[in-house]
N, CA and C atoms of all chains as a GROMACS GRO file, in nm:
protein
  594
    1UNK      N    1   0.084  -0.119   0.000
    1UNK     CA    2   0.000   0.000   0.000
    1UNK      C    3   0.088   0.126   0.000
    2UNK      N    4   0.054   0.259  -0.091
    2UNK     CA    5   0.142   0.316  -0.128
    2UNK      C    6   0.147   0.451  -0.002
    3UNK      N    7   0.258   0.449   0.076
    3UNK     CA    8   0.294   0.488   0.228
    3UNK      C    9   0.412   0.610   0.217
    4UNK      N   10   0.373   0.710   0.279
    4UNK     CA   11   0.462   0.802   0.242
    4UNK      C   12   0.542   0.847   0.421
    5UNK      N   13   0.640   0.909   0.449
    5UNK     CA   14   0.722   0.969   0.549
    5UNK      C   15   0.811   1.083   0.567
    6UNK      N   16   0.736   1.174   0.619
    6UNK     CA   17   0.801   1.329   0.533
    6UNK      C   18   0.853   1.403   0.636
    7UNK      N   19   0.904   1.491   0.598
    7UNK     CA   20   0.916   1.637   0.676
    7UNK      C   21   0.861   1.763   0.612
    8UNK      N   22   0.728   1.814   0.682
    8UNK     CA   23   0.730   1.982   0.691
    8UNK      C   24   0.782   2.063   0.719
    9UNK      N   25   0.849   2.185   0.678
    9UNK     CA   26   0.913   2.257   0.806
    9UNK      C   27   0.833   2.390   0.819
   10UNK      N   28   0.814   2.444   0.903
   10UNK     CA   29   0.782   2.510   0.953
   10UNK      C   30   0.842   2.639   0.972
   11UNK      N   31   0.818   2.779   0.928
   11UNK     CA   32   0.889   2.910   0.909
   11UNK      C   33   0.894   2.926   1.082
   12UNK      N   34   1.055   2.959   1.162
   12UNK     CA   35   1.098   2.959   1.287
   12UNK      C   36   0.982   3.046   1.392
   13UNK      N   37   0.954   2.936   1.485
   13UNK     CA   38   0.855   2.963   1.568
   13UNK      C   39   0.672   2.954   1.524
   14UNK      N   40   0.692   2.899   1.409
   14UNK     CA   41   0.548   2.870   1.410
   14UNK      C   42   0.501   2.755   1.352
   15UNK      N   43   0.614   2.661   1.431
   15UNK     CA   44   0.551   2.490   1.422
   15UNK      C   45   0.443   2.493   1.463
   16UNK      N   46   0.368   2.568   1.611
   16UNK     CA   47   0.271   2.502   1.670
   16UNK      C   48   0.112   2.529   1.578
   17UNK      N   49   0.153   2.660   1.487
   17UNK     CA   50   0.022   2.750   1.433
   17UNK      C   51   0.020   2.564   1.357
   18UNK      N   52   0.150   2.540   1.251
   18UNK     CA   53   0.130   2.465   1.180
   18UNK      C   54   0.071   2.299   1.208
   19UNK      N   55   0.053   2.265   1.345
   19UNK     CA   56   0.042   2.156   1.403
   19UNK      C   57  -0.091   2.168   1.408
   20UNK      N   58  -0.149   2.298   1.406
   20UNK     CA   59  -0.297   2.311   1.445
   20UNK      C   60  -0.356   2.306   1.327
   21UNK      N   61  -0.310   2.321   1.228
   21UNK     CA   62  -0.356   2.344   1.087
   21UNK      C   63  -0.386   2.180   1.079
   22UNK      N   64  -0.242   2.072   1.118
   22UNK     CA   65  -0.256   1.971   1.040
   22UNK      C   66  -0.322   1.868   1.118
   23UNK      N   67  -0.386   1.925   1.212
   23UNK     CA   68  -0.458   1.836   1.314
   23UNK      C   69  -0.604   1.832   1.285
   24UNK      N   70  -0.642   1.926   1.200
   24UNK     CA   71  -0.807   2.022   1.192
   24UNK      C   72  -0.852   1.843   1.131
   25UNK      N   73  -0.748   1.771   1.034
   25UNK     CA   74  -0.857   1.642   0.987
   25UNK      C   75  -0.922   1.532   1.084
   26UNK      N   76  -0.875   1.567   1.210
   26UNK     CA   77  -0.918   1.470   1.314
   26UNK      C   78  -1.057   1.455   1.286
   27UNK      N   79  -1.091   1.602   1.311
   27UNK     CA   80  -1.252   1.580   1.350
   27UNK      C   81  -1.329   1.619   1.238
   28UNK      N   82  -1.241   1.531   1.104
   28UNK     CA   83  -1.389   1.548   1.002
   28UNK      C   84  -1.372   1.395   0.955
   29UNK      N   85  -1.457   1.387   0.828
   29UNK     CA   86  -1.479   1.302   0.778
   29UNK      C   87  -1.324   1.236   0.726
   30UNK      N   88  -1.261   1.094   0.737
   30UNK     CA   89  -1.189   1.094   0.712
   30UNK      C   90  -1.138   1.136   0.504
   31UNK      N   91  -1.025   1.131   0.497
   31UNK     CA   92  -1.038   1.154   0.308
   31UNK      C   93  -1.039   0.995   0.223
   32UNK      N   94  -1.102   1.038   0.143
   32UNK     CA   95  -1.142   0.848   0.047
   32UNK      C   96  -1.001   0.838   0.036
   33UNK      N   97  -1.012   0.705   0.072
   33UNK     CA   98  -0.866   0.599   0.058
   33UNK      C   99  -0.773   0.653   0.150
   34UNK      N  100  -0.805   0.722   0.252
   34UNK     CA  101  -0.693   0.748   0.337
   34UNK      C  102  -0.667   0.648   0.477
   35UNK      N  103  -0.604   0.575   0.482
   35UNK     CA  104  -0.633   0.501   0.555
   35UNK      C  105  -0.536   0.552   0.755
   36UNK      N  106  -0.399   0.625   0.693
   36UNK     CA  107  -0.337   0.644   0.801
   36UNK      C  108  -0.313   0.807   0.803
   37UNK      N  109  -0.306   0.891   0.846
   37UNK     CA  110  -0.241   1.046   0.837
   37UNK      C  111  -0.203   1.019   0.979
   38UNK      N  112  -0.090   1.063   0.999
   38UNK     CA  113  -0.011   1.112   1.148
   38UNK      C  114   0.069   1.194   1.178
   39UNK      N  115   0.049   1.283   1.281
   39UNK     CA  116   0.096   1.428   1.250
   39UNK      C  117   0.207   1.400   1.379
   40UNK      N  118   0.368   1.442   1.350
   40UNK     CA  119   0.433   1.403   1.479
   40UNK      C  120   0.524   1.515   1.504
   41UNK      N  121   0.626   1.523   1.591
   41UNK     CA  122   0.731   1.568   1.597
   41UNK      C  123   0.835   1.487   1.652
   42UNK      N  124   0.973   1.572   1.619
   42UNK     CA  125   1.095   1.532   1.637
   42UNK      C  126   1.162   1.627   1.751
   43UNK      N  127   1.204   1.568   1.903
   43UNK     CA  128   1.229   1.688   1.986
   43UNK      C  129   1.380   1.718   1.930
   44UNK      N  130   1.432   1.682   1.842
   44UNK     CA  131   1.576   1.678   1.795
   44UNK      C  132   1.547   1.812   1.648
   45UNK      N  133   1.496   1.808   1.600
   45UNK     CA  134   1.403   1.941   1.520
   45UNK      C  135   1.319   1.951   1.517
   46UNK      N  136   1.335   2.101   1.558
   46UNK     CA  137   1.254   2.245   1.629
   46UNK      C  138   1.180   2.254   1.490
   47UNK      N  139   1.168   2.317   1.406
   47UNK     CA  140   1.075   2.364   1.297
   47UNK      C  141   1.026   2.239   1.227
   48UNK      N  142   1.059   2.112   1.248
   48UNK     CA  143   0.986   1.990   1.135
   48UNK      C  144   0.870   1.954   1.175
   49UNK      N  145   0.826   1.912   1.103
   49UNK     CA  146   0.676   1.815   1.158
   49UNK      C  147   0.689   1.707   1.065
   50UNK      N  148   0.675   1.599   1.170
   50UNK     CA  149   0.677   1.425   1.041
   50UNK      C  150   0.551   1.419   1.006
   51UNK      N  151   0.494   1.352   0.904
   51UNK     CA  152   0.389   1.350   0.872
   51UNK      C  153   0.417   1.194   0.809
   52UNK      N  154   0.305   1.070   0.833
   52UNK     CA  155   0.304   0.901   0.796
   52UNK      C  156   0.172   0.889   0.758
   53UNK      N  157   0.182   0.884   0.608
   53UNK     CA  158   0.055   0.879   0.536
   53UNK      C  159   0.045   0.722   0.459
   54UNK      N  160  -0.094   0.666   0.467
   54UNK     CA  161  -0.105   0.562   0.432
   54UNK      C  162  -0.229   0.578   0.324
   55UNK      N  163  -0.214   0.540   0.212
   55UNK     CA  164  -0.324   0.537   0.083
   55UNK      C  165  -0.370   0.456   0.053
   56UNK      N  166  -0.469   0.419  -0.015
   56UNK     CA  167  -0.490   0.273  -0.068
   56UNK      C  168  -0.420   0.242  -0.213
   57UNK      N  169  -0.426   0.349  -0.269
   57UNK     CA  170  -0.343   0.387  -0.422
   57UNK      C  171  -0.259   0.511  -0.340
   58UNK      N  172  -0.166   0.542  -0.488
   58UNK     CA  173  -0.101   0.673  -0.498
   58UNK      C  174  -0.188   0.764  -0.560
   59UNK      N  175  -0.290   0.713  -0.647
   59UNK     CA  176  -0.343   0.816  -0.682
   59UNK      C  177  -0.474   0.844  -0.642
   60UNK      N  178  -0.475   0.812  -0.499
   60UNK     CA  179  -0.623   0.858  -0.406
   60UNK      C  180  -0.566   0.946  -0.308
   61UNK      N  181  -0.430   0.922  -0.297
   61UNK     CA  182  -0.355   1.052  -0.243
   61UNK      C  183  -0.331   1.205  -0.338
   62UNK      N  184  -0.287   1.117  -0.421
   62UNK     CA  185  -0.329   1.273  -0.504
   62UNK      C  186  -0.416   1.343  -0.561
   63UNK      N  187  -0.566   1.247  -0.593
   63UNK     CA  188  -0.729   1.298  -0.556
   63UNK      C  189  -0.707   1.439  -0.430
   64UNK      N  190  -0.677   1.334  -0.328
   64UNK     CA  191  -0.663   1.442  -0.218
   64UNK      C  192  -0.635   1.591  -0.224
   65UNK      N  193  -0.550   1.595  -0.287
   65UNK     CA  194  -0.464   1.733  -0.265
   65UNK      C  195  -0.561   1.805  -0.323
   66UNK      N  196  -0.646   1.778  -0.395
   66UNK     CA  197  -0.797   1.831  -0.520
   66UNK      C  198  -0.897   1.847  -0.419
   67UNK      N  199  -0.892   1.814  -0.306
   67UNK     CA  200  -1.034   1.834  -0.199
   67UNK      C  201  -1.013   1.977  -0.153
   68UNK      N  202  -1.143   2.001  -0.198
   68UNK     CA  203  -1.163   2.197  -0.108
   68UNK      C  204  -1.120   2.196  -0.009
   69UNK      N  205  -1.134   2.125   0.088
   69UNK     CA  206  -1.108   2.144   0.250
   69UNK      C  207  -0.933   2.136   0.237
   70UNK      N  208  -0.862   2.047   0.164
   70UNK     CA  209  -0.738   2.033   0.149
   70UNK      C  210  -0.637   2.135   0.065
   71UNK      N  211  -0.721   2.140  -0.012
   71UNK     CA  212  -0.691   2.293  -0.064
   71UNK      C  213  -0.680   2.433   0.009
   72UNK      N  214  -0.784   2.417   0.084
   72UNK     CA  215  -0.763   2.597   0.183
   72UNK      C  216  -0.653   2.558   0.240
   73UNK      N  217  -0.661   2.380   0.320
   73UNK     CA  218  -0.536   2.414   0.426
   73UNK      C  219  -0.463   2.442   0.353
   74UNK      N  220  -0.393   2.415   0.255
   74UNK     CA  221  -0.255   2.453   0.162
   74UNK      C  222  -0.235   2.619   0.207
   75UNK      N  223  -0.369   2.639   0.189
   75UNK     CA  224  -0.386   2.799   0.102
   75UNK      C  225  -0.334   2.830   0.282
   76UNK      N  226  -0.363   2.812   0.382
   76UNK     CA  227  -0.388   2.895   0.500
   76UNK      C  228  -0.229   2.798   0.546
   77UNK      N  229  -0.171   2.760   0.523
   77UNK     CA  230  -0.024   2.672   0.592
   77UNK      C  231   0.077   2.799   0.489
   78UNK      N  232   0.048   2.779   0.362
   78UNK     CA  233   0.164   2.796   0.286
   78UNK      C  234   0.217   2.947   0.348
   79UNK      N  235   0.199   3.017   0.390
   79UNK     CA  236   0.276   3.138   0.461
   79UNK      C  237   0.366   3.106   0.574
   80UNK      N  238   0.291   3.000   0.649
   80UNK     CA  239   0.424   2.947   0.790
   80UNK      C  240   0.497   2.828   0.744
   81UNK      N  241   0.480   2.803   0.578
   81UNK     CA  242   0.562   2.697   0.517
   81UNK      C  243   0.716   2.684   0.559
   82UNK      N  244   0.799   2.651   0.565
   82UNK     CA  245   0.990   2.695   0.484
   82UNK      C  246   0.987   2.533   0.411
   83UNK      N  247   0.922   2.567   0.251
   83UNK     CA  248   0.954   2.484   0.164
   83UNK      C  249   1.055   2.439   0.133
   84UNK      N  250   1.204   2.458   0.109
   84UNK     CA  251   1.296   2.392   0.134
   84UNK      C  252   1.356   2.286   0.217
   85UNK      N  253   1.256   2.327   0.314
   85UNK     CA  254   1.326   2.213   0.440
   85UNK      C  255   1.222   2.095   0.416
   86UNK      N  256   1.161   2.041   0.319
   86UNK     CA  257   1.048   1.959   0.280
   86UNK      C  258   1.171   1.814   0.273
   87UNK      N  259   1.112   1.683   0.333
   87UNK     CA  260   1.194   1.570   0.294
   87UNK      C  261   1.080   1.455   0.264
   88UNK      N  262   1.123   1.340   0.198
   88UNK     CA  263   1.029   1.294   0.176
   88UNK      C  264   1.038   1.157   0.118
   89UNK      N  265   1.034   1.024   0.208
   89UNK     CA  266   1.030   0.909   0.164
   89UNK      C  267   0.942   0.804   0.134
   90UNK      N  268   0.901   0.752   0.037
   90UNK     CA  269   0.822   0.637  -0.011
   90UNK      C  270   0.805   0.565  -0.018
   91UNK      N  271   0.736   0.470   0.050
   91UNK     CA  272   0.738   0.322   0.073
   91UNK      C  273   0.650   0.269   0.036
   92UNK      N  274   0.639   0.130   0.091
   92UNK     CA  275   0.505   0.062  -0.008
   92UNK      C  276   0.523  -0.013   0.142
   93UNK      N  277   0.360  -0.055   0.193
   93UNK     CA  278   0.364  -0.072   0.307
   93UNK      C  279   0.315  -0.230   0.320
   94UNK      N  280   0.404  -0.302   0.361
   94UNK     CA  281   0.330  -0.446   0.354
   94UNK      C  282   0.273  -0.542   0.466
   95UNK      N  283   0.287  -0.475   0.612
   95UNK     CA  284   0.214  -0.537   0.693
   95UNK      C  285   0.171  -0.442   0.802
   96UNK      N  286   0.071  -0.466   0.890
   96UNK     CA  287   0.059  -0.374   1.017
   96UNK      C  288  -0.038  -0.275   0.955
   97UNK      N  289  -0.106  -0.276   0.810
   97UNK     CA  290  -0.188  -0.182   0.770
   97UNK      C  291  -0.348  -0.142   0.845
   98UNK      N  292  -0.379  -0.023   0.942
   98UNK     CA  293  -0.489   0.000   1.011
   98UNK      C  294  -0.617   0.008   0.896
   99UNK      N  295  -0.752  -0.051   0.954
   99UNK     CA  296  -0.857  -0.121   0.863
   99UNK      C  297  -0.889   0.070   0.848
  100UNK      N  298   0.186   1.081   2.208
  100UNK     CA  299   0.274   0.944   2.220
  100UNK      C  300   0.351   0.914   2.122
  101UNK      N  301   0.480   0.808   2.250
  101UNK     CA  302   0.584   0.745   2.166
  101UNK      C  303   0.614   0.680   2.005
  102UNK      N  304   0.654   0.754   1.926
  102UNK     CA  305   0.643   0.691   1.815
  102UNK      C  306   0.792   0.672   1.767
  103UNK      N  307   0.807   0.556   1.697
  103UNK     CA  308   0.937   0.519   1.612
  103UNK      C  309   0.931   0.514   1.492
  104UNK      N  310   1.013   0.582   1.399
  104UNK     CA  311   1.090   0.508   1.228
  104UNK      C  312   1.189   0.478   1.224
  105UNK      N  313   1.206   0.318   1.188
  105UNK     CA  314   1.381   0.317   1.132
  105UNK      C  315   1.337   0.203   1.047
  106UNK      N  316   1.513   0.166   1.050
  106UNK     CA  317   1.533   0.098   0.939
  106UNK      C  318   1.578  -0.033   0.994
  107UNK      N  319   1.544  -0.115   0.959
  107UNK     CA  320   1.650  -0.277   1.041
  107UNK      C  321   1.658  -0.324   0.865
  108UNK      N  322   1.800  -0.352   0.890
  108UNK     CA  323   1.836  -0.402   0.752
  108UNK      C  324   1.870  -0.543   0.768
  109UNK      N  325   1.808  -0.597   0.639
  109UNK     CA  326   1.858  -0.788   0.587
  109UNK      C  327   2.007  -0.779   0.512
  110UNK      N  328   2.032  -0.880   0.583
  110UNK     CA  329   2.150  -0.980   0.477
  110UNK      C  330   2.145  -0.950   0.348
  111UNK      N  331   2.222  -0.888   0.255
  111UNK     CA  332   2.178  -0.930   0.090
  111UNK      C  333   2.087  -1.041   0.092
  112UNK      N  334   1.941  -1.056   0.030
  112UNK     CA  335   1.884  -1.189  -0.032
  112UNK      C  336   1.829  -1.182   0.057
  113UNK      N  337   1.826  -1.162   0.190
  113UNK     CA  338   1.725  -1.208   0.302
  113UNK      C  339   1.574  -1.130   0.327
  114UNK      N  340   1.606  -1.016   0.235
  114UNK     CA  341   1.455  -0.923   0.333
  114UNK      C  342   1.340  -0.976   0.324
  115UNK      N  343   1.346  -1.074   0.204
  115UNK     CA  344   1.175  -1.126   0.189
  115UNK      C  345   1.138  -1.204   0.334
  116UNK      N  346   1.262  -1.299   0.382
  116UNK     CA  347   1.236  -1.388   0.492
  116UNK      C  348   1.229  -1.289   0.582
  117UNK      N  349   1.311  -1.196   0.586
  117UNK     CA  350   1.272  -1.089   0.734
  117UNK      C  351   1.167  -1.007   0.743
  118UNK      N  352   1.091  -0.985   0.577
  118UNK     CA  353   0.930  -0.966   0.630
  118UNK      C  354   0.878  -1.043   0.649
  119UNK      N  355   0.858  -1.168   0.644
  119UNK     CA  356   0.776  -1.274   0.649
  119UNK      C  357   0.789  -1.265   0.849
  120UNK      N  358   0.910  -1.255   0.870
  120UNK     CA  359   0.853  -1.264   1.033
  120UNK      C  360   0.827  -1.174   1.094
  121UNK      N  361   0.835  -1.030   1.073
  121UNK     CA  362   0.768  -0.898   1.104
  121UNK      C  363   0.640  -0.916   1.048
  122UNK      N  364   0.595  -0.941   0.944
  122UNK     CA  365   0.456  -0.964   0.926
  122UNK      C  366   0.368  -1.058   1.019
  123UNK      N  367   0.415  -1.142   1.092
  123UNK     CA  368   0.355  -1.271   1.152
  123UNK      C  369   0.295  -1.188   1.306
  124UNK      N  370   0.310  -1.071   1.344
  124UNK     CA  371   0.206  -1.008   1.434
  124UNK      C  372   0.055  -0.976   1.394
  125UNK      N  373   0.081  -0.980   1.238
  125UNK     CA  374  -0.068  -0.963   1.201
  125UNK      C  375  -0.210  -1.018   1.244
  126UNK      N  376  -0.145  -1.190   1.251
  126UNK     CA  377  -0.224  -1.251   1.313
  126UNK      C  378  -0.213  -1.313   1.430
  127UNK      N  379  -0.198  -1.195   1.509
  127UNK     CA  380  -0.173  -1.249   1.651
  127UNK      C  381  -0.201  -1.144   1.742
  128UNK      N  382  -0.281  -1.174   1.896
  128UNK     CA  383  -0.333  -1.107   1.941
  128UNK      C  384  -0.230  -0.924   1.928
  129UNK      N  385  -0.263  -0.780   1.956
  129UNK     CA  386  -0.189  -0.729   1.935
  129UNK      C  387  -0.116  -0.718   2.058
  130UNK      N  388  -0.042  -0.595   2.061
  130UNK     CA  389   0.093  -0.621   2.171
  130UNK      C  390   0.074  -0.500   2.251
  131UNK      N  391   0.066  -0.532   2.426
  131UNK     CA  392   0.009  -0.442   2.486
  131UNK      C  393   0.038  -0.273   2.522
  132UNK      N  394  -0.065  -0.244   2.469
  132UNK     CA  395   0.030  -0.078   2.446
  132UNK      C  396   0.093  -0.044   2.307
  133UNK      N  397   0.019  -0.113   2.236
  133UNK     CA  398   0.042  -0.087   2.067
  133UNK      C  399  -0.027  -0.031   1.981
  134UNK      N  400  -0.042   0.078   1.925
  134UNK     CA  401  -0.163   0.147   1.878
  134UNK      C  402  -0.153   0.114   1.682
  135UNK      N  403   0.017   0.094   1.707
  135UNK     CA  404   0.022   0.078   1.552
  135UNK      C  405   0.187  -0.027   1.537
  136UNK      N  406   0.188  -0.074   1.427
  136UNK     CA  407   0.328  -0.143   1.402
  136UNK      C  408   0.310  -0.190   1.251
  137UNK      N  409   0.366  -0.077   1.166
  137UNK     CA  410   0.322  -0.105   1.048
  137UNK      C  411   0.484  -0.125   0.995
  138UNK      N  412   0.534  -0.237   0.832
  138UNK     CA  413   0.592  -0.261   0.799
  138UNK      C  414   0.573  -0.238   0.666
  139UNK      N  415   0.664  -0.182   0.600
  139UNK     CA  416   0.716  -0.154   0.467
  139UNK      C  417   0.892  -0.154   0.438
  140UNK      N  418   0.894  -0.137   0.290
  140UNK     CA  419   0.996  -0.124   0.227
  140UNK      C  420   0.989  -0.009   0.096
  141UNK      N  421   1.150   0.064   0.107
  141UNK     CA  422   1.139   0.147  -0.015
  141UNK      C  423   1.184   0.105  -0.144
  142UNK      N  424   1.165   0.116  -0.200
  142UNK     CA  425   1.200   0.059  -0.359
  142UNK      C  426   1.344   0.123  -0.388
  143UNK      N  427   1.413   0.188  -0.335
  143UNK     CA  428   1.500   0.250  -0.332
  143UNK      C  429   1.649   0.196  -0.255
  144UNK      N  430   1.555   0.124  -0.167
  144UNK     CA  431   1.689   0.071  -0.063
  144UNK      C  432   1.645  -0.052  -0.040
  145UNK      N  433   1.724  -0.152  -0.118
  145UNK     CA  434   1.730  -0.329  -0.136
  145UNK      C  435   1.713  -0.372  -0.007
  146UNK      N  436   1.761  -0.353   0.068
  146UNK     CA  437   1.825  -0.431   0.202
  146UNK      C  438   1.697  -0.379   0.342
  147UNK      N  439   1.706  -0.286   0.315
  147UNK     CA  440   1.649  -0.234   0.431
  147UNK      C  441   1.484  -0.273   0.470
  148UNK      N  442   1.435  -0.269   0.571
  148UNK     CA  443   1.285  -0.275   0.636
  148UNK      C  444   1.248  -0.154   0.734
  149UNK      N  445   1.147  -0.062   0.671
  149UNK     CA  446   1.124   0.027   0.771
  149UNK      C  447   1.019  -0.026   0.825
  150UNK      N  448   0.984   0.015   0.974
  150UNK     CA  449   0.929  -0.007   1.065
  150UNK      C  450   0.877   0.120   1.133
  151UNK      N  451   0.711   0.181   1.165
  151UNK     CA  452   0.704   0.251   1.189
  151UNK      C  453   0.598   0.207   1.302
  152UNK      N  454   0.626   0.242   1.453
  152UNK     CA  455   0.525   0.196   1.552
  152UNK      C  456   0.519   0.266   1.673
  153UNK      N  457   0.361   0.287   1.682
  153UNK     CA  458   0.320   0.398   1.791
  153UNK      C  459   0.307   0.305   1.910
  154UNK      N  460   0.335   0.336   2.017
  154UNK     CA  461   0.300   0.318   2.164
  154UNK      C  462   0.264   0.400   2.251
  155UNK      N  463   0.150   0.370   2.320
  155UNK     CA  464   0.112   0.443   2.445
  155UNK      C  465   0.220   0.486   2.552
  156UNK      N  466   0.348   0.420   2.568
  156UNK     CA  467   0.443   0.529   2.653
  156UNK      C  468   0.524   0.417   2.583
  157UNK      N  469   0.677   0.490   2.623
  157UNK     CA  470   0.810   0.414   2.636
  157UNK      C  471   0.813   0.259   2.690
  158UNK      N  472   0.707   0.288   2.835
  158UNK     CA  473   0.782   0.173   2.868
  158UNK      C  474   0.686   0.077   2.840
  159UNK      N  475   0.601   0.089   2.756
  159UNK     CA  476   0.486   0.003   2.674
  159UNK      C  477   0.607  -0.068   2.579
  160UNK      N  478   0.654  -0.004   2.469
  160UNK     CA  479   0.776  -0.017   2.430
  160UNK      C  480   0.891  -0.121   2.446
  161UNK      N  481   0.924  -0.102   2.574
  161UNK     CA  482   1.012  -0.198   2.627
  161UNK      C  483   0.996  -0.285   2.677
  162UNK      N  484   0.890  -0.265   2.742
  162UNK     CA  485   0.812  -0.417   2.761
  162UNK      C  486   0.782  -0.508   2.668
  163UNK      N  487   0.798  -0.472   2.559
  163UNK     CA  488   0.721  -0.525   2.466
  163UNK      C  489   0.872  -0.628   2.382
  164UNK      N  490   0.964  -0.586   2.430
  164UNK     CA  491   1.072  -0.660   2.374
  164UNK      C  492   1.144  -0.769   2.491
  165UNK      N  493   1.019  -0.790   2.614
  165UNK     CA  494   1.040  -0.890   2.710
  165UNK      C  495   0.928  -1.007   2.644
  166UNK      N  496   0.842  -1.001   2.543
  166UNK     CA  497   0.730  -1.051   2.550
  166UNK      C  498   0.828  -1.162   2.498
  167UNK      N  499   0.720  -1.313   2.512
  167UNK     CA  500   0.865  -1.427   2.499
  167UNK      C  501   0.804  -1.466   2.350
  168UNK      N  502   0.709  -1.417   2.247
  168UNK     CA  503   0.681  -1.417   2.092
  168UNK      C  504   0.780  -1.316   2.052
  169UNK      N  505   0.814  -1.229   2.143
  169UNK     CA  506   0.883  -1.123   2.054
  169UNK      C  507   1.050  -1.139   2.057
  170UNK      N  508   1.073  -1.219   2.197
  170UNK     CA  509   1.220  -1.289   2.180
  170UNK      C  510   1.249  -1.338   2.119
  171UNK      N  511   1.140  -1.444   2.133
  171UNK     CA  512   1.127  -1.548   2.000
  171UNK      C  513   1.178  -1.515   1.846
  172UNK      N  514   1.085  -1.436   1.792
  172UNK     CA  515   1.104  -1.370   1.666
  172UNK      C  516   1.248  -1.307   1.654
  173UNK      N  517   1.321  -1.246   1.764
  173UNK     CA  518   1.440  -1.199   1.748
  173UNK      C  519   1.504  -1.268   1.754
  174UNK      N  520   1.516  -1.384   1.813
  174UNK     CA  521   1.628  -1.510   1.816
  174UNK      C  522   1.601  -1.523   1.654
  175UNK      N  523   1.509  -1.565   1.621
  175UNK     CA  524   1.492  -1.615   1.453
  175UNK      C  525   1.560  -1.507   1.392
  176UNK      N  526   1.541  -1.381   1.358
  176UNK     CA  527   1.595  -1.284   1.273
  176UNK      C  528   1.752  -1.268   1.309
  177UNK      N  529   1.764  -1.261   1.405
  177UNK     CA  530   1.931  -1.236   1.434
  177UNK      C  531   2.008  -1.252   1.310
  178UNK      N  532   2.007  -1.412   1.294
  178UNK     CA  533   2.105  -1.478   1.151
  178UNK      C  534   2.079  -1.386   1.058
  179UNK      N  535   1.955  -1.290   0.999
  179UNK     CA  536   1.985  -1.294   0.886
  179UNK      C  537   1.954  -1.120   0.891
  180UNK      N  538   1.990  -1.020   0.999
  180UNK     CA  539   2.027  -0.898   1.042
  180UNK      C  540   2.113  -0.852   0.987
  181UNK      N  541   2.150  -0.720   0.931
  181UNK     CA  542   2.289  -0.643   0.936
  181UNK      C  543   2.223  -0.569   1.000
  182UNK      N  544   2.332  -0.546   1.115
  182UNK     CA  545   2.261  -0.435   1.240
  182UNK      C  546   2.336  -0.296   1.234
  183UNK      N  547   2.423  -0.342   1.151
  183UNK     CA  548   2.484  -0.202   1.113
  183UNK      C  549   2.414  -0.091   1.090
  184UNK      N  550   2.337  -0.147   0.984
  184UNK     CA  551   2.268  -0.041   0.894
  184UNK      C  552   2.140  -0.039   0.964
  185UNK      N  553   2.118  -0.009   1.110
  185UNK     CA  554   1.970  -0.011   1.155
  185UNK      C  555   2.010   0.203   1.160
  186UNK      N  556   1.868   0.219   1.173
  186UNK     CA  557   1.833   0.380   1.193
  186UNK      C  558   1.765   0.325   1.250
  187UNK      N  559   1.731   0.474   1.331
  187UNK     CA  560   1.618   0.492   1.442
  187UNK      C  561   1.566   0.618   1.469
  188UNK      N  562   1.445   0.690   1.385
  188UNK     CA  563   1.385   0.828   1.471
  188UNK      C  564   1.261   0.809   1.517
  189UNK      N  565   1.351   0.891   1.639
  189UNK     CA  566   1.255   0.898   1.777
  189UNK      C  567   1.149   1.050   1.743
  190UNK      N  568   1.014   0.996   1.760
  190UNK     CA  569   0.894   1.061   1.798
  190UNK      C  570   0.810   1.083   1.855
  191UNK      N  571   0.727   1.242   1.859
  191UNK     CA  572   0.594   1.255   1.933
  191UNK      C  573   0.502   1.201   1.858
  192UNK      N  574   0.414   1.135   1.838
  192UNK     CA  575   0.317   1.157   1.788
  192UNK      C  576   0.202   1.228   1.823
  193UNK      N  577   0.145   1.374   1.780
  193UNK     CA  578   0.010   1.436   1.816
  193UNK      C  579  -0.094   1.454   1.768
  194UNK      N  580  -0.109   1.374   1.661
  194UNK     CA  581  -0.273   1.403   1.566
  194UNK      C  582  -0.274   1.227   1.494
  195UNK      N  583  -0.370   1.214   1.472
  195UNK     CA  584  -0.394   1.113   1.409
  195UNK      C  585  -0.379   1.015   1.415
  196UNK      N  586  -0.384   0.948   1.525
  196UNK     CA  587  -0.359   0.807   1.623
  196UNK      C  588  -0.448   0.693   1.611
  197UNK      N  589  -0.395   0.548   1.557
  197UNK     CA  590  -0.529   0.528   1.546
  197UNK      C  591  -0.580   0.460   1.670
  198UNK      N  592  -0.699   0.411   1.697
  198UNK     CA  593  -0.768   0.324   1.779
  198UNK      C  594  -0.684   0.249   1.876
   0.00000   0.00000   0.00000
């Protein structure tokens, strides 16, 4: 299952605005085919946020990024972004997958 | 809560057998204080097995490597380990936890 493991970073001192942004999906409907989102930190870096996304495809993850609600967040994050500091690994996930 | 990513790397030739026994929690009661223990691989790196798993505290965690299935399983993998190449990042996890 196509499983992603990233880093956000966060423009200095406003990880927490950005933690609140990426937390807002708790309490909605989850997104089609999303099976895992997890929003973490690293006490070793200050501005990152990990993010462990689980899909059913790759391309129900990238449906995603096309959802209105997913779209504003973009629109309302991308100012406390620091896009450069973005990392980002891909896996394919083969056991331990949550229903 | 406690969350981990790394890497435990196979022998050249071995990773298929070393998922086969990381996968074998699937069907088995889960492990106390385990919210998640998911297994993949990147297409990128032959050898390696990432491992990504949430726990309710640390010492959920460590307990969990007294359990005598989970000795078990490590006596079996040992032989076919390079422990060299293990990583390990340490995490919070704060949004998106599952069940």
């Amino acid at each position: 299952m196509f499983m992603l493991h990233g880093r956000l970073a966060a423009k200095p001192g406003k990880r927490e605005e950005l933690l609140a942004i990426l937390a807002e999906g708790e309490h909605r409907e989850p997104m089609p085919g999303c099976r895992l989102y997890l929003v973490a930190v690293d006490e070793t870096d200050a501005d990152g946020v990990w993010i462990t996304e689980l899909w059913e495809s790759e391309d129900a993850h990238t449906a995603s990024l096309q959802l209105d609600r997913v779209k504003e967040q973009i629109t309302r994050a991308m100012p406390i972004l620091d896009t450069e500091g973005f990392k980002r690994q891909q896996l394919e996930a083969r056991a331990g997958i949550p229903d």
